[in-house]
C-alpha positions as CSV (number, residue, x, y, z in Angstrom):
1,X,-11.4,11.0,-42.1
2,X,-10.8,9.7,-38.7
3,X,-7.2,11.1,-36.7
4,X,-6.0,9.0,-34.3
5,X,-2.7,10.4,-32.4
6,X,-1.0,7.5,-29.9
7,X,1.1,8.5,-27.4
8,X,2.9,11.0,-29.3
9,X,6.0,12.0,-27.7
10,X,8.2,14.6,-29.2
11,X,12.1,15.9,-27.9
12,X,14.2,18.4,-29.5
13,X,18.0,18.5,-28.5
14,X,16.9,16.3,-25.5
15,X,14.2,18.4,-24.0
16,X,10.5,17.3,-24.1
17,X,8.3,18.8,-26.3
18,X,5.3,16.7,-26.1
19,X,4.9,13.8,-23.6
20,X,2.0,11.0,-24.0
21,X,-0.4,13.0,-26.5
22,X,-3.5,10.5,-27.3
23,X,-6.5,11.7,-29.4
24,X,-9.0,10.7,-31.5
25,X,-10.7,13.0,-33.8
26,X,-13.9,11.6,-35.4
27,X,-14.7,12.2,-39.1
28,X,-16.1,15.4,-39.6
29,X,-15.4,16.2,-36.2
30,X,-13.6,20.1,-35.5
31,X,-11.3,19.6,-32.9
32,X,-9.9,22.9,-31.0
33,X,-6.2,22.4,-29.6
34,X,-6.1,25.1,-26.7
35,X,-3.1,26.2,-24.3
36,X,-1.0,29.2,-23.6
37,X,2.4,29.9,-25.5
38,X,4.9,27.3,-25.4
39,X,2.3,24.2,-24.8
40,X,3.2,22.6,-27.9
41,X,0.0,23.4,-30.3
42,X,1.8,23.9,-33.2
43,X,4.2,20.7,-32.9
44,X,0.6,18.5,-32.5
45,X,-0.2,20.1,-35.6
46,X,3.4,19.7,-37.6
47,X,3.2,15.5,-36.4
48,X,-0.1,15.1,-38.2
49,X,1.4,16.8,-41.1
50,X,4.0,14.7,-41.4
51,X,6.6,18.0,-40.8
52,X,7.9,16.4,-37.6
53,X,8.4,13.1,-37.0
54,X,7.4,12.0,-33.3
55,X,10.2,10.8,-30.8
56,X,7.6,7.9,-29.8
57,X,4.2,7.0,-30.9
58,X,2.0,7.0,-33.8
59,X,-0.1,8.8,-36.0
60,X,-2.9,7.1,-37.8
61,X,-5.7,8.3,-40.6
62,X,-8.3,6.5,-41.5
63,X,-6.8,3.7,-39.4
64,X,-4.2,3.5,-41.2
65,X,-0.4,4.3,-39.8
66,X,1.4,7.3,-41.5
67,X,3.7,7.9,-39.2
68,X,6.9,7.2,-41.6
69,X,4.4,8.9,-44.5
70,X,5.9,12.0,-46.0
71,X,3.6,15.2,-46.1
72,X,2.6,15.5,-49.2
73,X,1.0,11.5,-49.5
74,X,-1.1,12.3,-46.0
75,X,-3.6,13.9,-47.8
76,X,-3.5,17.1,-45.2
77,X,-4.0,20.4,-45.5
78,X,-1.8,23.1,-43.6
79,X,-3.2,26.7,-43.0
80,X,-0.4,29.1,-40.8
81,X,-0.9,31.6,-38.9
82,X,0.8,34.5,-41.5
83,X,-0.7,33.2,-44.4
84,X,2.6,32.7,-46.1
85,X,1.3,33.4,-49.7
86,X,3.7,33.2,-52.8
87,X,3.8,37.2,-53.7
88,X,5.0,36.6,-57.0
89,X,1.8,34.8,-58.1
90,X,-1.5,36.2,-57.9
91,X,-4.9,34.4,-55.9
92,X,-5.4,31.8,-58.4
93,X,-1.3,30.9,-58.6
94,X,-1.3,30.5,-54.8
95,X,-4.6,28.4,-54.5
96,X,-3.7,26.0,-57.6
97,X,-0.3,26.1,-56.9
98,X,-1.5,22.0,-54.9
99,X,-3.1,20.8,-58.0
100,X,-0.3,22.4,-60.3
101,X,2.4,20.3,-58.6
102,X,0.3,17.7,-58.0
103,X,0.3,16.9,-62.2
104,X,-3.8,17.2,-62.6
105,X,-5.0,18.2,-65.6
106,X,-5.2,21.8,-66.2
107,X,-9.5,21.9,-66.6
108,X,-9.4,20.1,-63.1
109,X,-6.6,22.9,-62.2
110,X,-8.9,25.3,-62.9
111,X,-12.1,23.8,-61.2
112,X,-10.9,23.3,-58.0
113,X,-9.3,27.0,-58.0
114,X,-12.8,28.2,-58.5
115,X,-14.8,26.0,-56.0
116,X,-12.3,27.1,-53.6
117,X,-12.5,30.5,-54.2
118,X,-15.9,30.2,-53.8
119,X,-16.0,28.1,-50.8
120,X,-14.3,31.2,-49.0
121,X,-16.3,33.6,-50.2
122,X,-13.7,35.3,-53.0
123,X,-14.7,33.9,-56.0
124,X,-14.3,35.8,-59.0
125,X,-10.7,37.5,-57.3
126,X,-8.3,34.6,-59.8
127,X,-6.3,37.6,-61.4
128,X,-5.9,39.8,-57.8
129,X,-2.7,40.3,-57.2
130,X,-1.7,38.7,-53.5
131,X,0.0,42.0,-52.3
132,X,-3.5,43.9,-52.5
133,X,-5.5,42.0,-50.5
134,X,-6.8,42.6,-47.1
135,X,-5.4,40.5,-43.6
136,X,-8.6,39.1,-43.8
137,X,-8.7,37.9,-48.1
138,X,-5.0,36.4,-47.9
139,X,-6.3,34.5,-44.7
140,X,-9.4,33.4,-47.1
141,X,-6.7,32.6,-50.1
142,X,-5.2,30.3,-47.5
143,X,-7.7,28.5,-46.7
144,X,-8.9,28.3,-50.2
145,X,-4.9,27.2,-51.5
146,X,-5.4,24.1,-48.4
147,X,-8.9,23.0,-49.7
148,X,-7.8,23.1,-53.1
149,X,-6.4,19.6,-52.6
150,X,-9.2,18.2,-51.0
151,X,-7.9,17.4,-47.8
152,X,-9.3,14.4,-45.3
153,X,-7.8,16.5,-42.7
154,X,-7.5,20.2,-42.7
155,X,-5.2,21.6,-40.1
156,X,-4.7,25.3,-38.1
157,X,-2.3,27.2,-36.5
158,X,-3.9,30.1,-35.4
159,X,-5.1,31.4,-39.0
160,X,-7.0,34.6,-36.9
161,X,-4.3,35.7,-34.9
162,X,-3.2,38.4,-36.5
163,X,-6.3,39.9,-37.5
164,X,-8.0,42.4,-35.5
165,X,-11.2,42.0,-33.2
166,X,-14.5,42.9,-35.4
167,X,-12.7,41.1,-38.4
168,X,-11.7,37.9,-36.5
169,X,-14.9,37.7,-34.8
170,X,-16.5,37.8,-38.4
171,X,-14.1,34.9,-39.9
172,X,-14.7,32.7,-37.2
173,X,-18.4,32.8,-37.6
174,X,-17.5,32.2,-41.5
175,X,-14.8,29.5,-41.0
176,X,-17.6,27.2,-38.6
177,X,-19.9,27.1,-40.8
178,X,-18.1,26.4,-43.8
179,X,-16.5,23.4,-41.6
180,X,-20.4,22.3,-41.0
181,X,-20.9,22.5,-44.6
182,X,-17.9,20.5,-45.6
183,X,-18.1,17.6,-43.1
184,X,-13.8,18.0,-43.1
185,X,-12.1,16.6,-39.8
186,X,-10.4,19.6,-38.1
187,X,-7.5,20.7,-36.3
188,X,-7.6,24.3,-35.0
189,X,-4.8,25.3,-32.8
190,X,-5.7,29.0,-30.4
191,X,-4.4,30.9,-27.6
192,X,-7.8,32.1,-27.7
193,X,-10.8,30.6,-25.1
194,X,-13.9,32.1,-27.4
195,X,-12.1,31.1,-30.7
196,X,-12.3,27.5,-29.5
197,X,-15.0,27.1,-27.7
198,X,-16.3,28.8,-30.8
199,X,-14.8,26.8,-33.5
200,X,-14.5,23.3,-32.0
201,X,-17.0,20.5,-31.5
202,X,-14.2,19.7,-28.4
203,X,-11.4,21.2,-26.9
204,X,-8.1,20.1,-26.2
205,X,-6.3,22.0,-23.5
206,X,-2.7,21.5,-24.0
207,X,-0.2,22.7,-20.7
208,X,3.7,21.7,-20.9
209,X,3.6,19.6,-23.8
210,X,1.1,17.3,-22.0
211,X,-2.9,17.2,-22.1
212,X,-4.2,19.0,-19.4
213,X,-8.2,18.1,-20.4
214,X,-10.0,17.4,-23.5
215,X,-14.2,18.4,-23.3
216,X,-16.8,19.8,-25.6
217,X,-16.8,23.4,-24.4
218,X,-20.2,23.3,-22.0
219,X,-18.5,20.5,-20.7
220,X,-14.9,22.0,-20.0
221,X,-16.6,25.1,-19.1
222,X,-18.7,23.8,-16.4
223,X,-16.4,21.5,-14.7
224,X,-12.3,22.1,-15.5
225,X,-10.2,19.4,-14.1
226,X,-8.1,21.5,-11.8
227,X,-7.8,25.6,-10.8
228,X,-5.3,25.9,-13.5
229,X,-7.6,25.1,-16.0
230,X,-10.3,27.3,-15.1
231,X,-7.8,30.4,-14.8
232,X,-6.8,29.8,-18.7
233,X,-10.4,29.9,-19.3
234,X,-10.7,33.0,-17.6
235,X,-11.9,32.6,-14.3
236,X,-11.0,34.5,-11.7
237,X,-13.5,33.2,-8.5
238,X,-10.9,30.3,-8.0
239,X,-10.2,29.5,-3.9
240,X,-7.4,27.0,-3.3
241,X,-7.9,24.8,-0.1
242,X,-5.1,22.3,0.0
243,X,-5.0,19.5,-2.8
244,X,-8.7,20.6,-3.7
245,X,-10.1,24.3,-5.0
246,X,-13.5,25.8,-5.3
247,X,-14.4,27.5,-8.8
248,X,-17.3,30.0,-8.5
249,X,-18.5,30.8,-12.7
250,X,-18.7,34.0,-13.2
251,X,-22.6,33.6,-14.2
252,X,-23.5,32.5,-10.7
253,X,-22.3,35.6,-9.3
254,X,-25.4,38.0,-8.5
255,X,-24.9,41.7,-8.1
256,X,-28.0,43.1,-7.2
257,X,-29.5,46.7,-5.3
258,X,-28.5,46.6,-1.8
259,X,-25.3,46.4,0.2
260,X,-22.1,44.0,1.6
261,X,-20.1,45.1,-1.2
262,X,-18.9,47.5,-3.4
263,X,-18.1,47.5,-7.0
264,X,-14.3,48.0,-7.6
265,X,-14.2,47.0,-11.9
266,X,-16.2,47.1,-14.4
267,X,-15.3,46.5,-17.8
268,X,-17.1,46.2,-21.2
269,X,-17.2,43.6,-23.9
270,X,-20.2,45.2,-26.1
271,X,-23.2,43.7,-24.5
272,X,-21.8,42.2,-21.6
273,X,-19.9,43.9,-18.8
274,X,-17.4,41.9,-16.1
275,X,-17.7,43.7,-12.5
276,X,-15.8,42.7,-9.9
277,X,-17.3,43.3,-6.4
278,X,-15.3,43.2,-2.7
279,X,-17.0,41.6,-0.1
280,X,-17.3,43.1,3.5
281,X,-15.0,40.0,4.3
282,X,-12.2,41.0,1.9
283,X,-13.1,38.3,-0.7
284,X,-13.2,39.5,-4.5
285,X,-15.8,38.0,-6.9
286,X,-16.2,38.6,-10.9
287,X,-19.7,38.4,-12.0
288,X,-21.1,39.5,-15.2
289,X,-24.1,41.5,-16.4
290,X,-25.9,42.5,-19.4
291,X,-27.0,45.6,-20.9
292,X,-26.3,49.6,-20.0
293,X,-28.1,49.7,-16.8
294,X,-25.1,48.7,-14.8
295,X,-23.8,49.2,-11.6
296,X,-20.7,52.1,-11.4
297,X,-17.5,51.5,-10.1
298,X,-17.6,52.3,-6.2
299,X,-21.5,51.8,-5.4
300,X,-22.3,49.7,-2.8
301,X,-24.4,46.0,-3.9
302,X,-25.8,42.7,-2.4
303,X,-23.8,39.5,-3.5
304,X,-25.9,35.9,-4.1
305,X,-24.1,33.2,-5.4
306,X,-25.9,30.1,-7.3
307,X,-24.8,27.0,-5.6
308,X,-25.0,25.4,-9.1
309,X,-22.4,27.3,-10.7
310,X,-20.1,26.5,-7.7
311,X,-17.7,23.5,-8.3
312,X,-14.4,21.9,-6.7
313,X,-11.7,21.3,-8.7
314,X,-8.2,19.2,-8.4
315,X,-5.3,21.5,-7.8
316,X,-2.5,21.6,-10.6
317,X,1.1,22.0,-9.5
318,X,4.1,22.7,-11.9
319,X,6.4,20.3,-9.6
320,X,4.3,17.4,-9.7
321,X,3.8,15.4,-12.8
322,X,0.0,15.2,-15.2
């Protein structure tokens, strides 16, 4: 089902929350909702949901305007961060637990528990008791619990969060392609650049409440709008120059045999390893490389830079208004 969010304005006790928040998520589309602590993900999320109401604008499904529409006739699902499973009912009380209050009959009860269960990979698990299962498996009987009702819309707020690298790495590889199966319109809300750009068909960068930049991730990755935006993403070659700055990707760094510079980091993310090199003018650079045969910390190297992976930016200031 198509989201549509106009102008969404949010205040708590007089302080702006969200100012002038427009998007449109396609059906079947898997939006990523990206920004920093604070930038008011979670709020985007609890407006669609219908668990805050907006200080201005509206929210639309389908077309159609729920903004007044309590939560539980929106026809959304809701999957946070901790879980937040019932411990006094075991996987197949917390994933009917929809369906139960939701009056259907108890064979359809029981179907949807199972298709759920097996959409995430646990089925068979109905009897487990909640308090046994793994970071990973209550994150899975979330999920399940939200699909249960057959959501248009499936919302979450950071579901991976918590879990630790090798096992998060492994749900998000699960979670996309049970969203390609599905077809469901998502909202994913992260802190974290690979979790979106793995998980979402676009990316919306959120910065003070306001949208700093919505992209597809090639898109967002190969041109941000300003050198604020490329630092979230992670890059470090960013030269300000008055109200313009240059961005130099990472990839069009080349570190090669030779000399100019030295090597003065290099760290390792499995296959591929950041360096950063100081020019013989001062000037730092991050590149990356692949593999073990690396150069160490402290040897001496030759620099290129790929004019195509150079790029001028706008300049973001906190004291003057998106």
């Amino acid at each position: 089902m198509r989201l549509s969010l106009e102008r969404i304005g949010v205040e708590l006790e007089g302080r702006p929350i969200l100012e002038d928040i427009s998007l449109d998520v396609a059906d079947g589309e898997r939006l990523a909702l990206l920004g920093p602590s604070g930038s008011g993900k979670t709020t985007v999320l609890r407006v669609v949901a219908g668990l805050q109401r907006p200080s201005a604008g509206r929210v639309l499904l389908g077309g159609v305007e729920v903004t007044g529409t309590p939560p539980h006739r929106r026809g959304v699902g809701f999957v946070f961060q901790d879980a937040a499973l019932f411990p006094h009912r075991d996987v197949a009380g917390n994933v009917g637990f929809g369906p139960r209050v939701a009056r259907l009959p108890a064979s359809e009860q029981e179907e949807r528990i199972a298709d759920a269960l097996a959409l995430v990979g646990l089925a068979g698990t109905e009897r487990r008791d909640v308090t046994t299962l793994s970071g990973g498996e209550a994150q899975r009987v979330a999920l399940a619990r939200a699909l249960a009702m057959r959501p248009a819309v499936l919302l979450l707020d950071e579901p991976l969060g918590s879990l630790d690298g090798p096992l998060r790495r492994r749900l998000q590889t699960d979670l996309r392609d049970l969203f390609e199966r599905l077809s469901l319109t998502v909202v994913h809300v992260t802190h974290d650049v690979g979790e979106a750009f793995e998980l979402g068909d676009r990316v919306a960068v959120l910065r003070d409440g306001r949208l700093a930049q919505v992209a597809t991730p090639d898109e967002l990755w190969a041109r941000p709008v300003d050198d604020w935006v490329a630092g979230f993403l992670g890059m470090a070659n960013v030269e300000r120059d008055g109200n313009r700055a240059t961005v130099v990707r990472p990839e069009a760094v080349r570190v090669r045999p030779g000399r100019g510079a030295v090597v003065v980091a290099a760290d390792r993310d499995g296959a591929v390893v950041r360096l950063r090199v100081r020019r013989e003018d001062g000037v730092e650079l991050e590149a990356v490389a692949v593999g073990v045969d690396v150069p160490a910390v402290g040897g001496d190297v030759a620099v290129d830079v790929d004019p195509a992976g150079v790029v001028e930016v706008g300049v973001w200031s906190p004291e003057v208004s998106d």
